[in-house]
C-alpha positions in Angstrom: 10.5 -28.1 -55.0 9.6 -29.3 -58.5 5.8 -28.1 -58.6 4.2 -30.7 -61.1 2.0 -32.1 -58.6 4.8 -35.2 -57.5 6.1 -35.8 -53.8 9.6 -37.7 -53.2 7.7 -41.6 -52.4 10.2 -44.0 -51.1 13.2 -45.4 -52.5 12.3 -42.4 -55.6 15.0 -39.8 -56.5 14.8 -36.3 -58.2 17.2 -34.7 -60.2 16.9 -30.9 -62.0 19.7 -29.6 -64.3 18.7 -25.7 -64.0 19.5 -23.4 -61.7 17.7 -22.8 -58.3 16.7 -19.7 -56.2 16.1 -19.7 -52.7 16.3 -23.7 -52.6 13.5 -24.0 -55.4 14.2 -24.6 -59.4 14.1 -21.7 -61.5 14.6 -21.2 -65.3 15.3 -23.9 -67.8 15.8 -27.2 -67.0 15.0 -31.0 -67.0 13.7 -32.9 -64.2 14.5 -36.4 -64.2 12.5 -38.4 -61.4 13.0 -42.1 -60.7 11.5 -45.0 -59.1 11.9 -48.6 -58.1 9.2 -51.3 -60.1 8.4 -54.6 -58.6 10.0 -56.2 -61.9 13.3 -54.2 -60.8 13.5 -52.6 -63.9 12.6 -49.2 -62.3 10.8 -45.9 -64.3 11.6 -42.5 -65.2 9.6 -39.9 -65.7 11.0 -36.5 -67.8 10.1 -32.5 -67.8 11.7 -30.4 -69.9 10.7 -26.7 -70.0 10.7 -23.8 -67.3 10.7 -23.4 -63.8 9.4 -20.5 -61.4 9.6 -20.6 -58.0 10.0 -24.8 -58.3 6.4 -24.7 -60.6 6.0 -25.5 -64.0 5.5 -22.3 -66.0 5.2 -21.6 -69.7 6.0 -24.1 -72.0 7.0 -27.8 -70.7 7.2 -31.5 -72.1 6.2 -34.6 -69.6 7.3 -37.9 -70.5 6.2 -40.9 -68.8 8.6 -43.0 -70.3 6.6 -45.5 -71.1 5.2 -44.3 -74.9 2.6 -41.5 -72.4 3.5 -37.6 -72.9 2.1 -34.1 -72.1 3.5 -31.5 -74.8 1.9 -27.7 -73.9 1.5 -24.9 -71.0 2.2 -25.0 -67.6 0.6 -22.4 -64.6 1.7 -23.1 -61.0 2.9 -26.5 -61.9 -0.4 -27.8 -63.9 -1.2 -28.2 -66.9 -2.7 -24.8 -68.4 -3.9 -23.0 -71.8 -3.0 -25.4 -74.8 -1.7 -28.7 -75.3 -1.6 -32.5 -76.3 -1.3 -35.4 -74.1 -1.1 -39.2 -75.5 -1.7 -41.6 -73.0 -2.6 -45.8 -72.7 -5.6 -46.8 -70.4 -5.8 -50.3 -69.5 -9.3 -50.5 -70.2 -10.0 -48.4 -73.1 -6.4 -48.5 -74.6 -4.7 -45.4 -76.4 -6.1 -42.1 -76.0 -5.0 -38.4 -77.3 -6.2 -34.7 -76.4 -5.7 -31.9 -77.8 -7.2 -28.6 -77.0 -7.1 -26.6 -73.8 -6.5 -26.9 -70.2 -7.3 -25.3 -66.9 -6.0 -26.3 -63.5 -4.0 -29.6 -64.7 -7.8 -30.8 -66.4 -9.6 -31.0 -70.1 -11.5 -27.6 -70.2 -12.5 -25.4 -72.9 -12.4 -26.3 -76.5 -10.6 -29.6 -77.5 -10.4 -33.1 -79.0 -10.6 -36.9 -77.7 -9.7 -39.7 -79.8 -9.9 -43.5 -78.3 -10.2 -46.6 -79.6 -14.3 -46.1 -79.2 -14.2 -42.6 -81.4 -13.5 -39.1 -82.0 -15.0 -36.3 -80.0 -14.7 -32.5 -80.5 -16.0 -29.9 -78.6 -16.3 -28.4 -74.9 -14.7 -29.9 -71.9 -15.2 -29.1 -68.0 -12.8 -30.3 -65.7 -12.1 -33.3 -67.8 -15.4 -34.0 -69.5 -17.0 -33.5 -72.6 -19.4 -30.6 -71.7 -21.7 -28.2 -74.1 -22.1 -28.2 -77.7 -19.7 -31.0 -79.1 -20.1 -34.0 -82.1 -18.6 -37.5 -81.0 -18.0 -40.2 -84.2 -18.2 -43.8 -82.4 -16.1 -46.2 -84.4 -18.8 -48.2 -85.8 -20.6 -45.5 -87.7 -22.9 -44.0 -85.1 -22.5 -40.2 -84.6 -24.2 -37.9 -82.0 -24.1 -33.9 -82.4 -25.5 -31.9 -79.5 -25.0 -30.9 -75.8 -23.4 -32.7 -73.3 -23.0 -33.0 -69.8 -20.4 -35.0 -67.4 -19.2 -37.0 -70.9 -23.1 -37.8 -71.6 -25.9 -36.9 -74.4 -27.3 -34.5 -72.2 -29.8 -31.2 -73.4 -30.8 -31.3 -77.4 -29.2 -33.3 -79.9 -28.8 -35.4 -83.1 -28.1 -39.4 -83.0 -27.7 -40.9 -86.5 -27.0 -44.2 -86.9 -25.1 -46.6 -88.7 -28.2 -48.2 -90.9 -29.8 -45.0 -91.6 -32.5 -44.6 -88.4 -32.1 -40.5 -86.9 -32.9 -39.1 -83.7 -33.2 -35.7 -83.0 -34.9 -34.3 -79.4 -34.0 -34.5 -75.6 -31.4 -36.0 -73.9 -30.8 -36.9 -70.5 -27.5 -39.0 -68.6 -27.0 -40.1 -72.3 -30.4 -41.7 -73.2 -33.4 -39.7 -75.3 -35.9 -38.1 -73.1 -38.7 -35.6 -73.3 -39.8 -34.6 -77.2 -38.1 -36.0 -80.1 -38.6 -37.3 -83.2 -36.6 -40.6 -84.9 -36.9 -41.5 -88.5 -36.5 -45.0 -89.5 -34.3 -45.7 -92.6 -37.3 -47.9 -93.6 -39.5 -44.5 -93.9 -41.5 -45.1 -90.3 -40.9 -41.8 -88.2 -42.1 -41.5 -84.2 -42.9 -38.1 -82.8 -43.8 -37.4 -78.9 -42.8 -38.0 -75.4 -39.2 -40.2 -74.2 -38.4 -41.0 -71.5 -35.2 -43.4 -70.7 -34.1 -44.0 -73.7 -37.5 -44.8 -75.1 -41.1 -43.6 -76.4 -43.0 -43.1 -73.4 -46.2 -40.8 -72.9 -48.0 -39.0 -75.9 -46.8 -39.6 -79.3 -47.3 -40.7 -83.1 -46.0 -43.5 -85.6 -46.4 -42.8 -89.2 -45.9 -46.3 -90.9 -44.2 -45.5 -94.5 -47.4 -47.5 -95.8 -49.2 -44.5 -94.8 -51.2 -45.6 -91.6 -51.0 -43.6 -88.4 -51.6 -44.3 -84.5 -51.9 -41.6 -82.2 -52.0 -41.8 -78.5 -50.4 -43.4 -75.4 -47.1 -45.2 -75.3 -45.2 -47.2 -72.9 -42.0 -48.2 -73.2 -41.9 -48.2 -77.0 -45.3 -49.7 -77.1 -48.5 -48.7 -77.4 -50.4 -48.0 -74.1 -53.5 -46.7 -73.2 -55.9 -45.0 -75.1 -55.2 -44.4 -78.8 -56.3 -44.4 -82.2 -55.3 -46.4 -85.1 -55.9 -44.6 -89.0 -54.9 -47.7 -91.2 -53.8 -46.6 -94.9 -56.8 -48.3 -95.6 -59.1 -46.1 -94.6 -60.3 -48.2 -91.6 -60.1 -46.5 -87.8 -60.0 -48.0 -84.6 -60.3 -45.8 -81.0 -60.2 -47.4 -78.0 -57.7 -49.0 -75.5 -54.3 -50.5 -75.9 -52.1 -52.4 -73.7 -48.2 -53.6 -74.2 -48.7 -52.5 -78.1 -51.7 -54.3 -78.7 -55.7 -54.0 -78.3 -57.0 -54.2 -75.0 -60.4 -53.3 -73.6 -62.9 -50.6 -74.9 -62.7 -49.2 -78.3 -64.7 -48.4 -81.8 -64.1 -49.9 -85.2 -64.8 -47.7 -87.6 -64.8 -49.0 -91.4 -64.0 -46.4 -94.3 -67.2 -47.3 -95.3 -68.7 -45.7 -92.3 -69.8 -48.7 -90.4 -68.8 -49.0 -86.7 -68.6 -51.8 -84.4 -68.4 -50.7 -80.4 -67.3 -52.9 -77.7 -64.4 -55.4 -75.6 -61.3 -55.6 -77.9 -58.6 -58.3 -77.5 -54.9 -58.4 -79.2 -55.1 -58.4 -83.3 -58.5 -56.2 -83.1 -60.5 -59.6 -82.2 -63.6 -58.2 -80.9 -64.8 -60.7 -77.1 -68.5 -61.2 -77.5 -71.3 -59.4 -79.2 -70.9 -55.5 -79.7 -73.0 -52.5 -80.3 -73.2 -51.6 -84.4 -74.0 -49.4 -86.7 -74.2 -50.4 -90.5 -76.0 -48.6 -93.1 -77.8 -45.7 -90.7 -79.0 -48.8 -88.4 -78.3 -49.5 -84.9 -77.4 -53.0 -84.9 -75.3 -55.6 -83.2 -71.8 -57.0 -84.4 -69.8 -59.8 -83.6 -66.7 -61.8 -84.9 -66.8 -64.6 -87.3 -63.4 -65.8 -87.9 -61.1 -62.9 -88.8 -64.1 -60.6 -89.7 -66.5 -58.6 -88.1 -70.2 -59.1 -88.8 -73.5 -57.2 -88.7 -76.6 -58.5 -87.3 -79.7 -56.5 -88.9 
């Protein structure tokens, strides 16, 4: 009779003070309904607006009667075209829309406000969807697509302190090519994947050195090349972020120490050189690589 998606449950009552056609509510009216509460103090929930054919139609206000409304359109007894709902959810506390509605559900243009931000920009049935910009509560701010109420297609992460992402999303985490700057000037271009720099990429250290190559979970993997600010170059293998197997020292002077690399650049054993236009041998002494004429 009544058309707002409710059904008479037990011991629950009903009451509409318009008129009624052909045993359903038609025209203006309120609709009172009631129910029993395990604390026996009962609730009532409240529409006010119009009725066709027992449906919601036009213009209505729902109160929950507990602080929770819906102010805005009505089609067939759902919410439709524009309106505002305030609401409490036990886990993420209050909550307000505004914007538009199809079929009783967020859709089109709107925007969400919680206690964990402010987003506005496209719904679908409920979620953020499309182009949209969501302001978290502690500083952070993301502008860009998204899908089922994630980061989703190309977009903009700044944070808080400063650091910027801008590249490919996917289910909310960065993925495929991007690019962050850090606030302390260090800026990482390439490959994400989860959330992190995976595949072929390259750190610019504000100090002016540069590594180019593999990375593996935001570490350096596999082959890659190292341009300290220097002037001194190292090619060769990396593993977990640090040196790891086959690889070329190169000094800016143009000598060049070949061989097995460990972590810190610490050459293992004796190597094959080349200091001065002479093929020599090299090895480590202490911190420093030597020549052997």
């Amino acid at each position: 009779m009544f058309g707002l998606g409710l059904s008479f449950g037990k011991d629950e009552t009903g009451s509409w003070t318009g008129e009624c056609r052909d045993g359903k509510a038609e025209g203006k009216g309120v609709l009172t309904w009631r129910g029993p509460t395990k604390d026996g103090k009962g609730w009532t929930n409240t529409f006010t607006g119009t009725m066709k054919g027992g449906k919601a139609q036009g213009e209505g206000y729902y109160d929950w009667g507990d602080g929770d409304f819906y102010k805005g359109g009505y089609k067939d007894g759902k919410k439709h075209g524009y309106g505002v709902v305030e609401f409490f959810d036990w886990l993420d506390g209050p909550g307000r829309y505004e914007g538009e509605f199809r079929n009783g559900r967020w859709h089109g243009k709107g925007k969400f406000t919680d206690e964990w931000g402010v987003y506005e920009g496209g719904f679908k049935d409920g979620n953020f969807h499309g182009r949209g910009v969501y302001k978290f509560e502690n500083g952070n701010r993301y502008e860009g697509e998204f899908k089922d109420d994630k980061e989703h297609g190309q977009g903009v992460f700044v944070w808080k302190e400063g650091d910027r992402y801008e590249g490919g999303f996917v289910d909310g985490k960065e993925h495929g090519h991007g690019v962050t700057k850090f606030s302390n000037g260090n800026r990482h271009e390439g490959e994400y994947k989860n959330g992190k720099p995976n595949g072929r990429g390259i750190f610019v250290w504000a100090s002016g050195s540069t590594y180019t190559g593999g990375f593996k979970d935001d570490k350096f993997h596999g082959h890659g090349v190292m341009r300290f600010a220097g002037g001194n170059r190292f090619e060769g293998t990396y593993k977990d972020g640090d040196t790891a197997g086959r690889g070329t020292f190169t000094f800016r002077d143009g000598d060049e120490c070949e061989g097995e690399w460990g972590a810190e650049y610490r050459l293992q054993g004796t190597g094959k050189g080349r200091s001065k236009g002479r093929f020599v041998k090299c090895y480590l002494e202490g911190k420093t690589i030597m020549f052997k004429y």
